[in-house]
C-alpha positions as CSV (number, residue, x, y, z in Angstrom):
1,X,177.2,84.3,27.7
2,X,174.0,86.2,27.2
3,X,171.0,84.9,28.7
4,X,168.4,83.4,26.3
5,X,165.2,85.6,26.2
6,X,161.7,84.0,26.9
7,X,158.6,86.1,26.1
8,X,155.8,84.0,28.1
9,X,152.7,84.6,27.1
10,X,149.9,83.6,30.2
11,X,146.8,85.8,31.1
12,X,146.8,83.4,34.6
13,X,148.6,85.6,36.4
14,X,149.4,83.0,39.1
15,X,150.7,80.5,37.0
16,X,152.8,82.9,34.9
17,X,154.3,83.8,37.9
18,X,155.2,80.6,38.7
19,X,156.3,79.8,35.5
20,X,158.5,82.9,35.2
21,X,160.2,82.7,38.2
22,X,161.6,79.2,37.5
23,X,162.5,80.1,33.7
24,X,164.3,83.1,35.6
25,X,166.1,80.2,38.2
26,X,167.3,78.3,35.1
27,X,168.9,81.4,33.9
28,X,167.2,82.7,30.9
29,X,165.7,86.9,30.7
30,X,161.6,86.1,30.8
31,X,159.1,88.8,29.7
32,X,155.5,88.0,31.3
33,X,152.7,88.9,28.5
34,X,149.5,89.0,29.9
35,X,147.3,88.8,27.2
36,X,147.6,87.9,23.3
37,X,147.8,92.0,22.4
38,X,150.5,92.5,24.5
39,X,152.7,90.0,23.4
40,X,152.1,90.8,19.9
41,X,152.9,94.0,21.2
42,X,155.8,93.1,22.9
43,X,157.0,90.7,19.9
44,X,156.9,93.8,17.4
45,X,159.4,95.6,19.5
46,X,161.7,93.2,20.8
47,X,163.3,89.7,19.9
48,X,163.2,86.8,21.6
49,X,165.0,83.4,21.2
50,X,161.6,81.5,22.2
51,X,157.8,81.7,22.7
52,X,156.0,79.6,25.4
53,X,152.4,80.9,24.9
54,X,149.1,79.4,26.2
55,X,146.4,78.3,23.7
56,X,143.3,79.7,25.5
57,X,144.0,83.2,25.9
58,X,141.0,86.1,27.6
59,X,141.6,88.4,24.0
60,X,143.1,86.3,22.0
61,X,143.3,83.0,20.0
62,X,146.9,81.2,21.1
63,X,147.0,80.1,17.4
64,X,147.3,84.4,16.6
65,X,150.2,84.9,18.8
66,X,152.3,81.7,17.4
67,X,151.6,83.2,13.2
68,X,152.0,86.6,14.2
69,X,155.6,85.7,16.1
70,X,156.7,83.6,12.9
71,X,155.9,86.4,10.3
72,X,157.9,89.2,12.6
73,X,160.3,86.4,13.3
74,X,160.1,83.2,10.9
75,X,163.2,81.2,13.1
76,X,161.8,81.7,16.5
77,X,160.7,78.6,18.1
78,X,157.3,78.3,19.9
79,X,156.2,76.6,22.2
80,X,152.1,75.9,23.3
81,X,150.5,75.0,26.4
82,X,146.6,73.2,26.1
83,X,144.7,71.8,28.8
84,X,143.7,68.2,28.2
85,X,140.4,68.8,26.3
86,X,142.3,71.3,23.3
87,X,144.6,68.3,21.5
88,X,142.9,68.9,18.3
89,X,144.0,73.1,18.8
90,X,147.7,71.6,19.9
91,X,148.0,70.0,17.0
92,X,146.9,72.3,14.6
93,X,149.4,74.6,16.5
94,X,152.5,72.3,15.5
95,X,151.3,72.3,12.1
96,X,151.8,76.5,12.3
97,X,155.1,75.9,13.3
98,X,155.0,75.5,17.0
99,X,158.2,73.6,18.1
100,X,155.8,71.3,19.9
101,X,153.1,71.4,22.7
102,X,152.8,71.2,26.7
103,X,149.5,69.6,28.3
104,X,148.3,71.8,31.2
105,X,149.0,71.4,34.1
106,X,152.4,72.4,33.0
107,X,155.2,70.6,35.3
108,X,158.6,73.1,35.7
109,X,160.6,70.0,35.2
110,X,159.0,69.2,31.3
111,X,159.0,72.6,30.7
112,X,162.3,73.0,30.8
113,X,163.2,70.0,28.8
114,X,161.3,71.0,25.9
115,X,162.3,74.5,26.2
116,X,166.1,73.5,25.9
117,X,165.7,71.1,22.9
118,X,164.0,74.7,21.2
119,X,166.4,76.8,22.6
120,X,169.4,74.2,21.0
121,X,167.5,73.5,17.7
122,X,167.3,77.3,17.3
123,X,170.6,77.8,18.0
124,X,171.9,74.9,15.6
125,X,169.8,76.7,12.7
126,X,171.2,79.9,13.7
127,X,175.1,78.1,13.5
128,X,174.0,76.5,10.0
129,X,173.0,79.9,8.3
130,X,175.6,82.1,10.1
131,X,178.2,79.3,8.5
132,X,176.6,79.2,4.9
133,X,176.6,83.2,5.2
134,X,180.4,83.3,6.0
135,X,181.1,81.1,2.8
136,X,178.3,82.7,0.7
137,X,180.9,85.3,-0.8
138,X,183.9,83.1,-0.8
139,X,182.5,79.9,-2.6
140,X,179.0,80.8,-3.8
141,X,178.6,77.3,-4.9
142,X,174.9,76.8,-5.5
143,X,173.1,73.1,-4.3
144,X,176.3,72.6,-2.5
145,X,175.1,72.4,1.2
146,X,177.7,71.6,3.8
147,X,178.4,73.3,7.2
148,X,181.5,71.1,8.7
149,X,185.2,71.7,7.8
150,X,185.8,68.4,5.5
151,X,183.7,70.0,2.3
152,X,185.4,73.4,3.1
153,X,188.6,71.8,2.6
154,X,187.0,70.7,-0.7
155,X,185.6,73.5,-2.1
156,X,188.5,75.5,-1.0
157,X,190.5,73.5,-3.8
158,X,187.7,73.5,-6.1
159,X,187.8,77.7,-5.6
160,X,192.1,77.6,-6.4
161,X,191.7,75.2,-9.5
162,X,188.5,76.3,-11.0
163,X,190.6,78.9,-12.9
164,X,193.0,77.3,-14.1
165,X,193.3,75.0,-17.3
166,X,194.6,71.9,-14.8
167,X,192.8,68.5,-15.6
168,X,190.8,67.0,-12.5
169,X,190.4,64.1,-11.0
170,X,187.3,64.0,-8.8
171,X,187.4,60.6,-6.4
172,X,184.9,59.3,-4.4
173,X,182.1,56.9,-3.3
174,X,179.0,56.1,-5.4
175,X,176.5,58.9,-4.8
176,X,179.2,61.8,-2.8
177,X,178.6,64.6,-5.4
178,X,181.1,64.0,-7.7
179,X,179.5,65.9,-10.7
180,X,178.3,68.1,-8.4
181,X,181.9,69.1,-7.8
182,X,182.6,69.1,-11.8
183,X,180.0,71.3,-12.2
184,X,181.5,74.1,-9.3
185,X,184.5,73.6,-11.1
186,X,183.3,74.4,-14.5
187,X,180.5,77.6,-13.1
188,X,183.9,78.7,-11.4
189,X,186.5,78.7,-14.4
190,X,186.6,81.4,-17.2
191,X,184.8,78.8,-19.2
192,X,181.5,79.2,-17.2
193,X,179.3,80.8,-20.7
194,X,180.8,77.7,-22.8
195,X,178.5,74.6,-22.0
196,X,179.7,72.0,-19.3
197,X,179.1,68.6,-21.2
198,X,178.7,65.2,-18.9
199,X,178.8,61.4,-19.9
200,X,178.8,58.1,-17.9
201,X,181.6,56.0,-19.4
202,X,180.3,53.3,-17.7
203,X,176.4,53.3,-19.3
204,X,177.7,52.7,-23.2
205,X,179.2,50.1,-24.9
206,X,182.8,50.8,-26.0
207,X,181.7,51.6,-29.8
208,X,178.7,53.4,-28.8
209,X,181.0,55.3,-26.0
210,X,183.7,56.6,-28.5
211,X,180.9,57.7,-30.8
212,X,179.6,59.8,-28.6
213,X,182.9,61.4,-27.3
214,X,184.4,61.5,-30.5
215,X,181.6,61.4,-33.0
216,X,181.6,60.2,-36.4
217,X,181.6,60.7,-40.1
218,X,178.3,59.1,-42.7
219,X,179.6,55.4,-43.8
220,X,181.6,55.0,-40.6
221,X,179.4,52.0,-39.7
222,X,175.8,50.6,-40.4
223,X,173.5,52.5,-39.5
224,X,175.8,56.4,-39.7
225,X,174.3,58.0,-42.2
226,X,175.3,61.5,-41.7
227,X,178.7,63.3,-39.6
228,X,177.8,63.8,-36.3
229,X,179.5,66.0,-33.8
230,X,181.1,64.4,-30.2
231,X,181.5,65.6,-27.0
232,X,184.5,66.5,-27.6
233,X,183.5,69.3,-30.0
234,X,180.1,70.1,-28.1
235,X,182.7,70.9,-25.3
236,X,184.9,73.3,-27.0
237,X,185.4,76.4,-25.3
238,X,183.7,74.9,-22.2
239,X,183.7,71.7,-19.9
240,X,183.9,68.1,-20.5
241,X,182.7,65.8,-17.7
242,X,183.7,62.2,-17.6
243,X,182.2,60.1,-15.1
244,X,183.0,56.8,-14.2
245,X,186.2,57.0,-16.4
246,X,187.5,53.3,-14.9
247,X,184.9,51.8,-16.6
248,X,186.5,52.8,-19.9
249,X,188.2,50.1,-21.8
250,X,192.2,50.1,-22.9
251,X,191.3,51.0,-26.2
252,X,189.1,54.3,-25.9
253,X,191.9,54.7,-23.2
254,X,194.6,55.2,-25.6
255,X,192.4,57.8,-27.7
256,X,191.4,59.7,-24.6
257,X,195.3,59.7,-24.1
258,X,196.0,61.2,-27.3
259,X,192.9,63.7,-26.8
260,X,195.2,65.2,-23.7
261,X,198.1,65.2,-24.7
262,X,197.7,66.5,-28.2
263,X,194.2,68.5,-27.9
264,X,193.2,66.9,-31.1
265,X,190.8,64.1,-31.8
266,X,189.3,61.9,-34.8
267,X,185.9,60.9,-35.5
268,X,185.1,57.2,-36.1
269,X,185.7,56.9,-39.7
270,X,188.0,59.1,-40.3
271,X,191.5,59.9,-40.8
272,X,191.8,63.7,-40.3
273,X,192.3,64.7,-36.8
274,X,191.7,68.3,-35.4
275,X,191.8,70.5,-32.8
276,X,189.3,70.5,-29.9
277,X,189.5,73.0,-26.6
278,X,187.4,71.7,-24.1
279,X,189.0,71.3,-20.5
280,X,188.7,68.0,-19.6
281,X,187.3,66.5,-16.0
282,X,187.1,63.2,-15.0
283,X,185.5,61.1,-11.6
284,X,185.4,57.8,-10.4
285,X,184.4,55.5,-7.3
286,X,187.3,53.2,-8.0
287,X,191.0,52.9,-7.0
288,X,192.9,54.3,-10.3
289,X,196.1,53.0,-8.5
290,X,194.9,49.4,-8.0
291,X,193.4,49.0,-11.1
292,X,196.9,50.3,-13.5
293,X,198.4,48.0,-10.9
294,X,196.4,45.0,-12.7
295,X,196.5,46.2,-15.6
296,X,192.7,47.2,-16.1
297,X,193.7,51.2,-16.6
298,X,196.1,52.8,-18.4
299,X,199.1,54.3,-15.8
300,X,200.4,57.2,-18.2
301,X,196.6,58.3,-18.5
302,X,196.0,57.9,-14.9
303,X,198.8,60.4,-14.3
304,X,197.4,62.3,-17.1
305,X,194.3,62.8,-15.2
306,X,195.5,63.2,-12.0
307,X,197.0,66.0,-12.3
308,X,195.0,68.0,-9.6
309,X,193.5,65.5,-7.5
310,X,189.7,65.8,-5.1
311,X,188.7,63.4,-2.8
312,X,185.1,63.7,-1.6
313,X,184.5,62.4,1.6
314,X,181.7,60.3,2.5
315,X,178.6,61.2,4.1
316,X,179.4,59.4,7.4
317,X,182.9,60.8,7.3
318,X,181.3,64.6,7.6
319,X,178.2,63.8,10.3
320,X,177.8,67.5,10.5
321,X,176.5,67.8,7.5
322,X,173.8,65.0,7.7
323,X,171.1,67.2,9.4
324,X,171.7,70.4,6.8
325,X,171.5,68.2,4.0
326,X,168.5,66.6,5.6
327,X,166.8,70.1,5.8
328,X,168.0,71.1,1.9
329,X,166.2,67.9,0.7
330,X,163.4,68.1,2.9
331,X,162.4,71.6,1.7
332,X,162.8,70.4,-2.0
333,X,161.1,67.4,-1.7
334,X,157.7,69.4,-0.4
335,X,158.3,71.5,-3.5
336,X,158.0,68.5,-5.6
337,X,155.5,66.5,-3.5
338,X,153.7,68.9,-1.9
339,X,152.0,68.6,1.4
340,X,152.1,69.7,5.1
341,X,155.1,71.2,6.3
342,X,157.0,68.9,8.7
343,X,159.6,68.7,10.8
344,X,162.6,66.3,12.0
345,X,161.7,65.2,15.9
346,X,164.8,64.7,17.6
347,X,164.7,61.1,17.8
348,X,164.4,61.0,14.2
349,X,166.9,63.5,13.8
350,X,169.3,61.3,16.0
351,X,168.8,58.2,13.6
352,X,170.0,60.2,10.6
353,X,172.9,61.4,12.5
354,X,174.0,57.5,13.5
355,X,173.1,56.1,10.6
356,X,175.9,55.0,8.0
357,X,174.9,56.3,4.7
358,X,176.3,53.6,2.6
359,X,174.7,55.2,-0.6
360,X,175.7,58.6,0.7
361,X,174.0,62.0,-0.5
362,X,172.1,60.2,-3.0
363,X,170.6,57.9,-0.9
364,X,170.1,60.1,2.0
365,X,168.2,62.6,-0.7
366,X,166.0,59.5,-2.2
367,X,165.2,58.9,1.7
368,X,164.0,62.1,2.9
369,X,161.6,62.2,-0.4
370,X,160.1,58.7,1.0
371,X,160.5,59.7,4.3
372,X,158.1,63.0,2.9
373,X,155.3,60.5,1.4
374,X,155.5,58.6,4.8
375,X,155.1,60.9,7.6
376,X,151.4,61.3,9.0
377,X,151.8,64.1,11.4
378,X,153.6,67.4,11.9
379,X,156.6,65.6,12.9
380,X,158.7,63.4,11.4
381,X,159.2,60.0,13.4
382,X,161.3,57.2,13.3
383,X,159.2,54.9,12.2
384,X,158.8,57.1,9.4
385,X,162.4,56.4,8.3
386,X,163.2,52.7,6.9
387,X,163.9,50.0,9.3
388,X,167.5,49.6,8.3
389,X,168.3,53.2,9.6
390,X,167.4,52.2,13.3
391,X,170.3,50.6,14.5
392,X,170.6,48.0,17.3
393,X,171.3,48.6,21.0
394,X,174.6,46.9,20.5
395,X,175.8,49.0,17.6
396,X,174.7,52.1,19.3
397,X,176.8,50.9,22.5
398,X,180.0,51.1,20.2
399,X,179.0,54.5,18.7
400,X,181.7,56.9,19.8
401,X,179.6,59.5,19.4
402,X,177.9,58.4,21.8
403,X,176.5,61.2,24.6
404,X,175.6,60.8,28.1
405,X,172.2,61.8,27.1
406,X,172.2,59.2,24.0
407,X,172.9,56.2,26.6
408,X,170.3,57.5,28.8
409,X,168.0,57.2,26.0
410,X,169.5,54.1,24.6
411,X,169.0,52.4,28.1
412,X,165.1,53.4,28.4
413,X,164.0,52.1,25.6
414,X,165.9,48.9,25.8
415,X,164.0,48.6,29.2
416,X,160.9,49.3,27.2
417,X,161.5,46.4,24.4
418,X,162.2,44.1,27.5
419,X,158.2,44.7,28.6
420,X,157.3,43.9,25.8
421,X,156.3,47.7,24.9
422,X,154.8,48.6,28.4
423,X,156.3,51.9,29.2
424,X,154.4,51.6,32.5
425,X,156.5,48.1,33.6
426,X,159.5,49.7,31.7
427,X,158.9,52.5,33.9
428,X,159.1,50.4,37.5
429,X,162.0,48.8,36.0
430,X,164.1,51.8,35.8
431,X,162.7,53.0,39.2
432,X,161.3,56.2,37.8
433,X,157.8,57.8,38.4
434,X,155.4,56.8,35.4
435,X,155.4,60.9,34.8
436,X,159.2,60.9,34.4
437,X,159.2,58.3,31.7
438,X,156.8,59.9,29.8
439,X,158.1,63.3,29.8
440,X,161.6,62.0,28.7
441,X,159.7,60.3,26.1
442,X,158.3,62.9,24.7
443,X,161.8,64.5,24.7
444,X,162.9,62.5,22.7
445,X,160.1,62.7,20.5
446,X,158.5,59.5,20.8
447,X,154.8,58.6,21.6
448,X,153.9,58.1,25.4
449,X,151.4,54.8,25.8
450,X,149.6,55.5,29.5
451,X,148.9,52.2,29.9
């Protein structure tokens, strides 16, 4: 494996000696930059997978060393050492984009910690957009942002139906994508120029429903006092979108039948059918097979429908795509909102990861927008997030993603809630050094209280 390369930037030559020589014992390739010029210098000719750069610098301002690395290289992480007195200068650093900050005197030990959660968030950024590249040219589906292999298996059938003339049936949860999906389908097909038309069945009333779909001639009922066109025709030549279709009732049922089978419908009011050539899509969040069962949905327009079935998993059933998603929404939610750029700290990070996502994308989207309005700092924190997303120390004991690292963690701060909060009794419970505690706090991105 290649060695990861540290530029490290420190005009005290003593103490970036120090620090070089145990970066170089944990295995990475260090460059020693002795003043601000040279490692711009240095940062113009070479790349590097991180940064670790001290604020107060003989030439130049720390601050011009961290923007002039992210505009040669906008995904390296950086990482900013500041002696006690320069908190104000650390934290406009993170708002530049440093990864996050070191207080001086710099212990080997933290360093390293904080180095390898850059090094690793790097590299899982890196991973994201290598995998998004390799499916650019093979799926080009835009909004759709995935990076593990259940929504490749998904768009890969979305890619072999789109261009066909095959009905689908898009299943899934409340809030998975479903029109989403429809809408791949339809920019995919041969029909992409013709317009891609989407209802609810399940936001009209029956008469009102089969109005729209099929439309209606003047004098059909009070109040129709001119034709108007339905879906069905403001489809043709393109895509028709049902949503929800379980929550249409046997009647419209039989007509949406007949719509299939024949390719013809009639308007409300009248008695001359005709011919209509929009393909037809269809989604629900229901069991089809269940429901003909009791008798609530017709079974030869079930099979009708299904005759190429997609089942969209749920968001906790593709985990790896929590944290991608997370980003996507994050980045359109500041375009919307505004504000500070921010960033996901790793315990925050975590909780999305375990949490279950009952609502799915949709809710995970609608969080990250509050999560946006909430956050005070550079970082986002898990207290940012809503309370239901921070699961107990019993449900996280029964997590079987559970890591070595996430029990170390989940055993700390259970120590901590048993003081009561006080990190310094939580810390003489564990039988770890005060310093210890805090460092792995701040590892895991959450405030240190020395008191």
């Amino acid at each position: 494996m290649d060695k990861t390369r540290i530029l490290l930037v420190e005009d005290n030559l003593s103490l970036g000696a120090m620090l070089g020589m145990e970066l170089k014992r944990r295995g990475h390739a260090v460059e020693i930059a002795k003043s601000g010029a040279e490692a711009m210098t240095k940062l113009g000719a070479a790349e590097y997978d991180a940064v670790v750069t001290d604020l107060k610098l003989g030439d130049l301002d720390g601050l011009e060393v961290l923007k002039f690395a992210k505009s040669k290289h906008p995904r390296i992480e950086v990482l900013v050492m500041t002696g006690h007195g320069s908190i104000d200068t650390a934290v406009a650093a993170m708002r530049a984009g440093a990864f996050d900050y070191l207080t001086k005197p710099v212990e080997p030990e933290e360093l390293n910690i904080v180095l390898d959660k850059a090094i690793e968030h790097s590299r899982l950024v890196h991973e994201v957009e290598r995998l998004r590249e390799e499916v650019k040219d093979k799926y080009s589906f835009d909004g759709i942002v995935f990076s593990g292999t259940p929504m490749r298996k998904v768009l890969d059938l979305v890619s072999k139906v789109a261009a066909t003339e095959a009905t689908v049936l898009i299943m899934g949860e409340s809030g998975t994508g479903k029109e989403l999906i429809a809408r791949a389908l339809h920019e995919k097909s041969p029909r992409r120029n013709g317009a891609f038309v989407a209802i609810n069945c399940g936001a009209l009333p029956e008469g009102l429903l089969e109005s729209e779909l099929f439309g209606h001639v003047r004098g059909a009922f009070t109040g129709a006092e001119r034709n108007k066109r339905g879906l069905f025709e403001e489809a043709n030549g393109g895509t028709l979108f049902l949503d929800e279709i379980s929550e249409t009732t046997p009647g419209l049922q039989v007509k949406l039948l007949r719509a299939l089978q024949e390719g013809e419908i009639r308007r409300v009011g009248d008695n001359h059918p005709f011919k209509v050539s929009g393909r037809l899509l269809a989604a629900t969040n229901k069991d089809l097979t269940k429901l003909v069962a009791e008798g609530k949905f017709r079974e030869d327009l079930y099979y009708r429908l299904k005759v190429f079935p997609i089942e969209l998993p749920a968001l906790r059933e593709r985990p790896e795509d929590i944290l991608p998603l997370a980003e996507h929404f994050l980045r359109k939610a500041k375009k919307k909102l505004g504000g500070a750029a921010v960033k996901f700290s790793p315990a925050a990070a975590d909780a999305l990861r375990r949490y279950r996502w009952p609502g799915n994308v949709r809710e995970l989207e609608h969080v990250i927008e509050r999560v946006l309005i909430m956050a005070s700092g550079a970082s986002i924190a898990p207290g940012d997030l809503p309370p239901e997303m921070l699961p107990s120390a019993e449900a996280a004991k029964n997590d079987p993603r559970e890591t070595l690292d996430d029990a170390e963690k989940r055993h700390i701060l259970q120590a901590i809630e048993d003081c009561g909060g006080n990190q310094v009794a939580a810390a003489k419970r564990l039988g770890v050094a005060r310093n210890t505690l805090w460092r792995k706090l701040k590892a895991y991105g959450i405030p240190a209280k020395k008191k």
